[in-house]
SERO-4910 file (N, C-alpha, C, O; in steps of 0.05 Angstrom, whole numbers):
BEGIN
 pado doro    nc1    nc2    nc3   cac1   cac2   cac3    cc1    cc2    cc3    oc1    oc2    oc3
  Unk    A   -618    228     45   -593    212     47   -599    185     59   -618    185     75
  Unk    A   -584    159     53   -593    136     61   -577    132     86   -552    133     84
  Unk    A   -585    130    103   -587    125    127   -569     97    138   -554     93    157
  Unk    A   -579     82    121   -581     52    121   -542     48    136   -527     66    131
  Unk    A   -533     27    151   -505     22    159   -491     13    131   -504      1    115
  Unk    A   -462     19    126   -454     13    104   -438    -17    115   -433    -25    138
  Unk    A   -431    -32     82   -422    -56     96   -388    -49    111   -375    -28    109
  Unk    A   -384    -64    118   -348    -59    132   -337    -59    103   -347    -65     81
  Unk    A   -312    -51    110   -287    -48     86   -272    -83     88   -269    -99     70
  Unk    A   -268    -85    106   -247   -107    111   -257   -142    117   -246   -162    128
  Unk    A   -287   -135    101   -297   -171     86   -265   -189     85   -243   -178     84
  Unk    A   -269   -213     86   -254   -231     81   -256   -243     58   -275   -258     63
  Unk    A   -246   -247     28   -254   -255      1   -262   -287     11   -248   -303     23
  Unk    A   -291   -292      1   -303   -309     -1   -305   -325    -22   -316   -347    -21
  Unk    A   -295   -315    -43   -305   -337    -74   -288   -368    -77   -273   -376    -59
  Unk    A   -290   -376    -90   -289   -405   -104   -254   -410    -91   -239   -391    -87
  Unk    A   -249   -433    -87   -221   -436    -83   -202   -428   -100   -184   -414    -91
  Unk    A   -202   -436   -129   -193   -420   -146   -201   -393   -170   -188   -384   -189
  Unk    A   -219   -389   -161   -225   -356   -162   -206   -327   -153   -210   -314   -132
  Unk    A   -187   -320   -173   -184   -295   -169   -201   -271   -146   -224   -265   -148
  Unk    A   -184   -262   -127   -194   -246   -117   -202   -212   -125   -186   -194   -130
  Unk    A   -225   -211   -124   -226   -184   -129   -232   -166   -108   -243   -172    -87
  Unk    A   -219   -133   -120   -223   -113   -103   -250   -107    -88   -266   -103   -107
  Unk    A   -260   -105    -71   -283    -82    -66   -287    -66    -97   -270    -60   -113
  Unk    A   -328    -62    -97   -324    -41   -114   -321    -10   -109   -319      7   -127
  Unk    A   -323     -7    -81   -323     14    -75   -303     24    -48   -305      6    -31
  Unk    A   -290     39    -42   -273     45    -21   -286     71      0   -300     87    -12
  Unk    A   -282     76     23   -292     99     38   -261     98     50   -250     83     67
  Unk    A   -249    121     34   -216    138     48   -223    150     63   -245    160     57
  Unk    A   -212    161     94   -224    179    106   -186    188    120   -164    177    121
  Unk    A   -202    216    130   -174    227    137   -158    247    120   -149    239     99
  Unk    A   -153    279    130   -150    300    112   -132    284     93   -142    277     72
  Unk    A   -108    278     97    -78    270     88    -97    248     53    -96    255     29
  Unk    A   -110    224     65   -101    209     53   -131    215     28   -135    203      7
  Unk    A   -150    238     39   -175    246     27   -160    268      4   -163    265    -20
  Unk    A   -147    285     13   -143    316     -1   -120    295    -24   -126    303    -47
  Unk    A    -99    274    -25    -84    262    -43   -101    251    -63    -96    257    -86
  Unk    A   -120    236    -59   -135    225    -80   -149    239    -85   -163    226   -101
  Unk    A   -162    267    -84   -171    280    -94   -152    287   -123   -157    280   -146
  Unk    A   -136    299   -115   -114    312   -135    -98    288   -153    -76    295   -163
  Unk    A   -108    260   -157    -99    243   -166   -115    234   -189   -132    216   -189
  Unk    A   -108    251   -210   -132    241   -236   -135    222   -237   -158    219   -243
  Unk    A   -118    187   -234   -131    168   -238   -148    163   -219   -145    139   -214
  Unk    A   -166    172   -203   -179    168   -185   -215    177   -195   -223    199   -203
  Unk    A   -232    150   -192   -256    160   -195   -271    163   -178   -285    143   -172
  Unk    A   -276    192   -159   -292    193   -137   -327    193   -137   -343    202   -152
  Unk    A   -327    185   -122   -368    195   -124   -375    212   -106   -382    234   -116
  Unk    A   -377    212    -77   -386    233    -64   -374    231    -38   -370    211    -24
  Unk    A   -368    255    -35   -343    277    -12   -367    279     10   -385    296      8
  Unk    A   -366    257     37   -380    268     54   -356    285     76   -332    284     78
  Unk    A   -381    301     94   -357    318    109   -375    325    136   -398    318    132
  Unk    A   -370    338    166   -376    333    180   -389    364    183   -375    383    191
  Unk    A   -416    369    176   -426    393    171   -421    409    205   -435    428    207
  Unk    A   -411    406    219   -395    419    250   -369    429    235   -361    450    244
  Unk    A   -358    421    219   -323    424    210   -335    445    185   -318    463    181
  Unk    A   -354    449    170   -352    466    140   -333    482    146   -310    477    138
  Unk    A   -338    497    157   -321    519    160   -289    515    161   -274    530    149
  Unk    A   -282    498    172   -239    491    173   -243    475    147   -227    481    128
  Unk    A   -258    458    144   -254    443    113   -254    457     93   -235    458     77
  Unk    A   -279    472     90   -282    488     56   -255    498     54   -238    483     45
  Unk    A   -251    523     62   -216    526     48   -187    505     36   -173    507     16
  Unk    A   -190    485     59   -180    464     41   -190    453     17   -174    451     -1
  Unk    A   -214    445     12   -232    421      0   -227    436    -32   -217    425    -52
  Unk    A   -239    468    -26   -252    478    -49   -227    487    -67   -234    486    -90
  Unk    A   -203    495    -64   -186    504    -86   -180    467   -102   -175    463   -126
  Unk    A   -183    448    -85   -175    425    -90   -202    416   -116   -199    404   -137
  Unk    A   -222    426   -106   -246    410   -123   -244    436   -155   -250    430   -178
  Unk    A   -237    457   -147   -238    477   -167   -223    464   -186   -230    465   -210
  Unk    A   -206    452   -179   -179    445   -201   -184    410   -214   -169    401   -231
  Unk    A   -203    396   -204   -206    372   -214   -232    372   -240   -249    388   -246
  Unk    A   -225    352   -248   -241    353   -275   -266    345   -278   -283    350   -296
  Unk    A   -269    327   -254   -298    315   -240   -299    309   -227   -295    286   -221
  Unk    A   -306    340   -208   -306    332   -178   -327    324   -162   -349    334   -167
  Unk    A   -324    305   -138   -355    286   -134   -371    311   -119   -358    331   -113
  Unk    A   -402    310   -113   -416    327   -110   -402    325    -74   -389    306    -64
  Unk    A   -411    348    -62   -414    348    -29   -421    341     -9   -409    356      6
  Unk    A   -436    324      8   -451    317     27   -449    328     56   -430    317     68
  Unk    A   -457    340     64   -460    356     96   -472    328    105   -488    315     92
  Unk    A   -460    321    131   -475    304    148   -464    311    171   -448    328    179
  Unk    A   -483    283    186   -464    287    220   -442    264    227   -441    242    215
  Unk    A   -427    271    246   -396    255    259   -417    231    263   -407    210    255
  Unk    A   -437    230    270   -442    193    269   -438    186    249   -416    177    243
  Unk    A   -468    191    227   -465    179    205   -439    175    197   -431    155    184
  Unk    A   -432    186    201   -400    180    185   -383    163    196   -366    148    186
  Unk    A   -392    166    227   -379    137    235   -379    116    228   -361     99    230
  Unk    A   -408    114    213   -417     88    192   -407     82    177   -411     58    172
  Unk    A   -384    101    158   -366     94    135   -343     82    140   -330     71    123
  Unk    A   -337     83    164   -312     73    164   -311     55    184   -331     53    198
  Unk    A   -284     33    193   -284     26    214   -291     41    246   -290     64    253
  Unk    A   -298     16    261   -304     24    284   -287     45    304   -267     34    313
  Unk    A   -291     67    311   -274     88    325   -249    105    308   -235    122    319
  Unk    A   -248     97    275   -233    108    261   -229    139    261   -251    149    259
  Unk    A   -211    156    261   -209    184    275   -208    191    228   -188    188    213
  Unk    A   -237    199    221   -243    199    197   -229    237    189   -221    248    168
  Unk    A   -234    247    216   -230    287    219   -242    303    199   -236    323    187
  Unk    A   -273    278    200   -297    293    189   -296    295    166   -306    316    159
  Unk    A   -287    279    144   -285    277    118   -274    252    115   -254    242    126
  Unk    A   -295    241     92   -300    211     76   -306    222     41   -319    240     32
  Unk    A   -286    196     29   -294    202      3   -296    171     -4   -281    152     -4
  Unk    A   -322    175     -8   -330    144    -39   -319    151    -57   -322    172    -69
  Unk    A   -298    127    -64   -284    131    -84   -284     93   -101   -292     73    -88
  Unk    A   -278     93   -122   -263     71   -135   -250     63   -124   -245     77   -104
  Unk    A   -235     41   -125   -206     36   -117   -187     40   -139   -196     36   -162
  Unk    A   -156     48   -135   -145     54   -157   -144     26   -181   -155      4   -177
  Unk    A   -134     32   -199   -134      3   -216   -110     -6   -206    -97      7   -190
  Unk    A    -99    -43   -218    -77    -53   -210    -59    -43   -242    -64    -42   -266
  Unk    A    -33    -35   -224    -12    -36   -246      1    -51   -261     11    -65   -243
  Unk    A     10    -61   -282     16    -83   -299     44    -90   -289     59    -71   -286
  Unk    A     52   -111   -284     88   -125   -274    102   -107   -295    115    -87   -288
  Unk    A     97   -118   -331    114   -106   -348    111    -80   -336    129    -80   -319
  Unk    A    102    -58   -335     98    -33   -339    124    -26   -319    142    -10   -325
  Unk    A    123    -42   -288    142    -36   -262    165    -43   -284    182    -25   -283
  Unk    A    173    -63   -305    194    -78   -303    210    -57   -319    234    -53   -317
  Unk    A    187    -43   -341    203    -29   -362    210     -5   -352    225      9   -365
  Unk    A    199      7   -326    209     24   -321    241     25   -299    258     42   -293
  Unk    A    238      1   -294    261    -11   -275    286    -23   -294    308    -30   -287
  Unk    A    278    -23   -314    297    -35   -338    315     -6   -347    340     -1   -347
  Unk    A    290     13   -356    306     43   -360    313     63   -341    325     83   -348
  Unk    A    304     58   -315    311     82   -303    319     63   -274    303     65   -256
  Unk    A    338     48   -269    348     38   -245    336     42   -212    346     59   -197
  Unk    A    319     30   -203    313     40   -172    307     15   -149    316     -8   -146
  Unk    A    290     28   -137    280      6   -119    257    -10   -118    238      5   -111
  Unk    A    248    -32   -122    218    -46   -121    210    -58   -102    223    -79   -100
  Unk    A    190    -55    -81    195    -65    -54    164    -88    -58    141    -80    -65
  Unk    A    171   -116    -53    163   -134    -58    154   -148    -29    173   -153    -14
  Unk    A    130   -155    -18    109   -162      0    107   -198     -5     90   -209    -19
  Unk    A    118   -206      4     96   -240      9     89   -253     33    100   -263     52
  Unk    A     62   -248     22     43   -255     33     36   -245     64     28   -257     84
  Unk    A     45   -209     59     41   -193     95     18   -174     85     17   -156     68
  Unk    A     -8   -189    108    -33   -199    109    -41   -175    129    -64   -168    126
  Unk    A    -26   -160    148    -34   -137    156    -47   -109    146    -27    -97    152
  Unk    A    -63    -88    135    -62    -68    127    -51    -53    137    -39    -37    121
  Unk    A    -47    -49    167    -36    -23    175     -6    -32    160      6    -22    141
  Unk    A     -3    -49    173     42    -57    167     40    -56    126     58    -43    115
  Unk    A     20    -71    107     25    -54     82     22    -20     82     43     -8     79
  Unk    A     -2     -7     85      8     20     93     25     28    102     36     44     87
  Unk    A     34     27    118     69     38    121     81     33    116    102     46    120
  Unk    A     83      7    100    105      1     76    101     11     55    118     12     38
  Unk    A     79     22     52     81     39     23     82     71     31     86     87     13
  Unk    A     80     78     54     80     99     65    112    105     73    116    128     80
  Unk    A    130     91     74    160     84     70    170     85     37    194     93     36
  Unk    A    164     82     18    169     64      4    166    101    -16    177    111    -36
  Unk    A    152    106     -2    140    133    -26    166    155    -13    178    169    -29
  Unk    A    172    157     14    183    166     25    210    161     19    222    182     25
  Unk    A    222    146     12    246    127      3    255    124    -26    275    113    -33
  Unk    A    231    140    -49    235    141    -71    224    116    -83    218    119   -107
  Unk    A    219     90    -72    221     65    -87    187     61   -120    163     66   -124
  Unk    A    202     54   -127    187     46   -147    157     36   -160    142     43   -178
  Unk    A    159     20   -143    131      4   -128    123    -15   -112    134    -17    -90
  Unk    A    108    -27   -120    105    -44    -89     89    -69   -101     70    -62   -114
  Unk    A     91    -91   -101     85   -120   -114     80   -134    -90     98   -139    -73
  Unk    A     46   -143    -87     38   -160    -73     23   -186    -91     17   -186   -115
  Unk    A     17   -209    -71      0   -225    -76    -21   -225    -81    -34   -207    -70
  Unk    A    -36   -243   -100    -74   -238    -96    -77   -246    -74    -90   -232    -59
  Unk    A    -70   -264    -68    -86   -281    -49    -62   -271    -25    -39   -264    -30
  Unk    A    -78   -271      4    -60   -269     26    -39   -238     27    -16   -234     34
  Unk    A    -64   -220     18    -49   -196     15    -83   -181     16   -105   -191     10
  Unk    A    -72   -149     28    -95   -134     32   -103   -125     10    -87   -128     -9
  Unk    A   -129   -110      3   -142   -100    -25   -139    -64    -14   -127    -65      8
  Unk    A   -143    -42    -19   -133    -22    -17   -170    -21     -6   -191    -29    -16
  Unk    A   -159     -4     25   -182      3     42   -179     32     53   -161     48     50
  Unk    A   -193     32     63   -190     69     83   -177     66    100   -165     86    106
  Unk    A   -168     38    119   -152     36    139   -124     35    129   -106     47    141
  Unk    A   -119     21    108    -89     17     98    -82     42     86    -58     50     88
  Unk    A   -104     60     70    -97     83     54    -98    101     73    -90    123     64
  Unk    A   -104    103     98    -96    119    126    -62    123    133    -44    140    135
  Unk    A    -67     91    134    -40     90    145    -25     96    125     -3     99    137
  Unk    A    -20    100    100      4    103     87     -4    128     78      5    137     57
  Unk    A    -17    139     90    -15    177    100    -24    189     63    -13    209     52
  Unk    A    -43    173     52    -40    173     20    -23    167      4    -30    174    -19
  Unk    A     -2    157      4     17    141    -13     17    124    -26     36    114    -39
  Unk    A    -19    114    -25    -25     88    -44    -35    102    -76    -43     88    -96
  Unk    A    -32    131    -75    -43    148   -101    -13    154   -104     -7    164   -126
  Unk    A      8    149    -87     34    163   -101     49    141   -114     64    148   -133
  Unk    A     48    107   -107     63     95   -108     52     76   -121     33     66   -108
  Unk    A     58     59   -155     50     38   -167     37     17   -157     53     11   -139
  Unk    A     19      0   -156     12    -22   -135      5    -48   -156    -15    -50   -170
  Unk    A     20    -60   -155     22    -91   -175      5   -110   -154      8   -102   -131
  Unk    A    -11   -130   -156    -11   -149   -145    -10   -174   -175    -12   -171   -200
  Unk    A     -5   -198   -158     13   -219   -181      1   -244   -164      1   -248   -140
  Unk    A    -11   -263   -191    -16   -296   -187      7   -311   -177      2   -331   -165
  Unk    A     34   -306   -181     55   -325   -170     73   -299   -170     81   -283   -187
  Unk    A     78   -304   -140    105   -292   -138    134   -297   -145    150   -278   -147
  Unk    A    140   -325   -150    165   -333   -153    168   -323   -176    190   -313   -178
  Unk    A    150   -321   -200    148   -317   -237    159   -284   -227    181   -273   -227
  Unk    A    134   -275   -221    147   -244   -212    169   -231   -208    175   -209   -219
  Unk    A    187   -246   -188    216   -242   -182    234   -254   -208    256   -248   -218
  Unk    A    216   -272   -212    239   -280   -244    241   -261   -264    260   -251   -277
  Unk    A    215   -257   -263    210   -228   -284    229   -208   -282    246   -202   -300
  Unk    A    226   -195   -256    232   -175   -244    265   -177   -244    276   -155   -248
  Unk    A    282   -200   -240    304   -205   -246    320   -206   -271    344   -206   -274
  Unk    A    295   -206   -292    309   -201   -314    317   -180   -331    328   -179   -353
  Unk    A    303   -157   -308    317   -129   -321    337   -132   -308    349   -111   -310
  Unk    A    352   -152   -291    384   -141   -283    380   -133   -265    400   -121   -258
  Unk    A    356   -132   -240    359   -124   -218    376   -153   -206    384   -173   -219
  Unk    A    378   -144   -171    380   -163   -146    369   -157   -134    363   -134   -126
  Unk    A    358   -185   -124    327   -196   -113    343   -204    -80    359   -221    -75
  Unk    A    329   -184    -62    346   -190    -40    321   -185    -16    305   -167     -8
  Unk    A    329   -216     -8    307   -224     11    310   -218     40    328   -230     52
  Unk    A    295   -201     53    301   -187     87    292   -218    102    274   -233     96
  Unk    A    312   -221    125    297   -255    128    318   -256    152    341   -255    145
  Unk    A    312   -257    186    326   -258    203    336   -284    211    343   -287    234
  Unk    A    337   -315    187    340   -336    195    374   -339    196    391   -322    190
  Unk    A    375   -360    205    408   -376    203    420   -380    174    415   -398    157
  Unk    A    439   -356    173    455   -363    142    448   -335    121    455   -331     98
  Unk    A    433   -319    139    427   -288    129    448   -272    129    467   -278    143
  Unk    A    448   -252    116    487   -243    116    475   -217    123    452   -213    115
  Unk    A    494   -193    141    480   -170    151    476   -153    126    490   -162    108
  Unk    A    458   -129    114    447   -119    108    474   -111     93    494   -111    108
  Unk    A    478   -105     69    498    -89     43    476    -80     18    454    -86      9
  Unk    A    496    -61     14    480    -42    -11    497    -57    -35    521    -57    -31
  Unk    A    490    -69    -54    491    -77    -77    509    -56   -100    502    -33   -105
  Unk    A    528    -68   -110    538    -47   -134    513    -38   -150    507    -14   -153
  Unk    A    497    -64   -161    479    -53   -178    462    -39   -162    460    -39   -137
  Unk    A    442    -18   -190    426     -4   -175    396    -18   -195    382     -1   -207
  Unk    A    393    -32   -196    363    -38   -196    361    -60   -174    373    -81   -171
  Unk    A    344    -50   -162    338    -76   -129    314    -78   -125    299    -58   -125
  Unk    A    304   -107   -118    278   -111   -111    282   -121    -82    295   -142    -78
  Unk    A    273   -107    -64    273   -117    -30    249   -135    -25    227   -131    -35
  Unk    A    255   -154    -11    234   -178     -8    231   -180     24    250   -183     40
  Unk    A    204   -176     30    198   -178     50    173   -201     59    152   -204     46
  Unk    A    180   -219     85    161   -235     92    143   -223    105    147   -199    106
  Unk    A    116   -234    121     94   -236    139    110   -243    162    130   -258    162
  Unk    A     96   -225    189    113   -226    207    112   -253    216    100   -268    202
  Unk    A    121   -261    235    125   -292    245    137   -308    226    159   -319    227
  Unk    A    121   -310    207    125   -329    186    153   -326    172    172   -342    172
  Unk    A    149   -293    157    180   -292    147    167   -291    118    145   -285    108
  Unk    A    196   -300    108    192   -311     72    186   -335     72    189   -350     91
  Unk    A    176   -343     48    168   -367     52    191   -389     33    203   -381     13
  Unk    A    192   -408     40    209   -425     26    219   -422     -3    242   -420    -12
  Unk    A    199   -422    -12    200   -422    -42    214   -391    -54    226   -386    -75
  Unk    A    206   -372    -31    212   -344    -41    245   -345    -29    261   -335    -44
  Unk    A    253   -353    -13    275   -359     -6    295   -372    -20    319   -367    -17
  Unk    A    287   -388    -34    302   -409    -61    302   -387    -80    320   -392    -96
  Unk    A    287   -361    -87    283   -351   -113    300   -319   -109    306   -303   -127
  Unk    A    305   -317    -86    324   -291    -86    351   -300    -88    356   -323    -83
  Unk    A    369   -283    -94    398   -275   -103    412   -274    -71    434   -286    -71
  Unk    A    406   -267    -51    419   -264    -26    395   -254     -1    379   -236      0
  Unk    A    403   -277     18    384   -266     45    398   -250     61    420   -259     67
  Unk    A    392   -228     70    401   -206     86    383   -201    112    359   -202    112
  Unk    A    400   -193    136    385   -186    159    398   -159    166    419   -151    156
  Unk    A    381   -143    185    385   -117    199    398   -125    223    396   -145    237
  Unk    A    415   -102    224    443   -106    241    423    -99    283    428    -86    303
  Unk    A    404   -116    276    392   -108    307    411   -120    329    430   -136    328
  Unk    A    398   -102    354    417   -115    378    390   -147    377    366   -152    375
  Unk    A    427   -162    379    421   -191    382    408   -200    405    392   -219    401
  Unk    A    410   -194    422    384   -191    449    357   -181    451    342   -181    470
  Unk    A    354   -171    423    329   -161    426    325   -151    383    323   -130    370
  Unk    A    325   -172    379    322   -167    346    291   -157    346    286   -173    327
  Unk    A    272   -148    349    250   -154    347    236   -135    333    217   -133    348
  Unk    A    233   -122    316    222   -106    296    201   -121    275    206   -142    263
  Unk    A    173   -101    274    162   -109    265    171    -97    228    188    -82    222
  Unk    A    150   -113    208    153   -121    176    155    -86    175    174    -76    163
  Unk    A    130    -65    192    143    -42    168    159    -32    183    158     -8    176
  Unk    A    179    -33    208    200    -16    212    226    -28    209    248    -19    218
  Unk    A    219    -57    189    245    -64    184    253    -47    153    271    -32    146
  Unk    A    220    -61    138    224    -48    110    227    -11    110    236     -1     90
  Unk    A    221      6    133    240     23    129    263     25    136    273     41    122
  Unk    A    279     16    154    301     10    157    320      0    125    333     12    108
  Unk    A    313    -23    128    315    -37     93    320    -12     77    342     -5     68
  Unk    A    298     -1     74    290     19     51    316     37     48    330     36     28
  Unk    A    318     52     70    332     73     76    364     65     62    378     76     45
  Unk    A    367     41     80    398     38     63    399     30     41    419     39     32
  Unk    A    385     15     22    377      4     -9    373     30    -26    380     28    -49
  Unk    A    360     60    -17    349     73    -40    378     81    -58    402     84    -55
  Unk    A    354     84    -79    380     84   -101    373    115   -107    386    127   -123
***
């Protein structure tokens, strides 16, 4: 087995100024929850299932009815709790199981739009929030909440890692994941199945939080501090805020967007 340190997950995209960002080609998921989901997720191409040869014993019963039932399942690896420390971020609680995997593919806008055109729901929409943990639990909300999918940026948005696919407890195999060259086009798009494009935004002239007659909705959420950004602000239908105590509004992007979520699901 190669020994060698693996590189980190969470590189910063380096290419050309106007160069498309691309995924990682490879991901290390770690963690029973968000390992045993992509297993059982045919679009998922794994390569090899390391595991913490101290744990065989509590893992195999889980692992093995799971690998019995997949169609190509990655080979095994026994190692030790270091090495494996190596796969993932620094002090990551991995609970002795890592899978090299692909990353999932990106989902097409049309594909979210036609299904939001025929079957009415929720689309929960990201600009430019640059956190992984706070996108994992927005999609870890969002799966929880029924919503539809989830539409981020190329640029100024996370690529799907072991730390974000942690945090959203595996919900990045349950829930569509769009990322999009312009967001404003997006919401136009996305508006023209007849949704309302309704921007979460705690500025001056935000109206408190209402559920919409219609039921196709795209919730728009900013980067914390920042917010929405101007342009995304000009392109929604109505800015809405959460009814926080006004002495202390302070909630961070994913315990608003579940908040948000909760009253929006359709």
């Amino acid at each position: 087995m190669n020994q060698d340190r693996p590189r980190r997950q969470n590189a910063p995209f380096r290419g050309a100024p106007n160069e498309r960002p691309q995924p990682p080609a490879w991901v290390h998921l770690y963690g029973l929850h968000a390992v045993t989901t992509a297993l059982k997720n045919p679009d998922r191409q794994p390569s090899l299932l390391y595991f913490d040869q101290k744990k065989e014993d509590a893992l195999r019963p889980i692992l093995e009815p799971i690998l019995e039932n997949h169609d190509n399942p990655p080979p095994l690896q026994a190692t030790s709790a270091q090495y494996m420390g190596t796969l993932v971020p620094d002090g990551a609680p991995h609970q002795g199981i890592v899978l090299k995997t692909r990353p999932l593919a990106n989902t097409e806008l049309k594909t979210v739009c036609d299904r939001l055109f025929d079957e009415p729901g929720l689309i929960v929409v990201l600009d430019q929030v640059t956190d992984p943990q706070n996108v994992g639990a927005i999609i870890r909300s969002a799966v929880a909440f029924n919503a539809q999918a989830i539409v981020t940026t190329d640029r100024n948005a996370p690529f799907e890692t072991g730390s974000l696919s942690r945090a959203a407890v595996g919900g990045v195999d349950h829930l569509p994941w769009v990322r999009v060259t312009n967001l404003a086009d997006a919401l136009a798009t996305l508006a023209d199945t007849g949704a309302v494009l309704m921007g979460l935004d705690g500025s001056e002239g935000a109206e408190d939080i209402f559920v919409p007659p219609r039921k196709r909705r795209v919730l728009v959420l900013g980067a914390e501090g920042k917010g929405l950004r101007e342009k995304t602000k000009e392109t929604v239908d109505v800015l809405m805020r959460l009814p926080t105590n006004p002495d202390f509004p302070h909630l961070n992007v994913s315990a608003a967007a579940a908040a948000a979520m909760m009253m929006l699901k359709v």
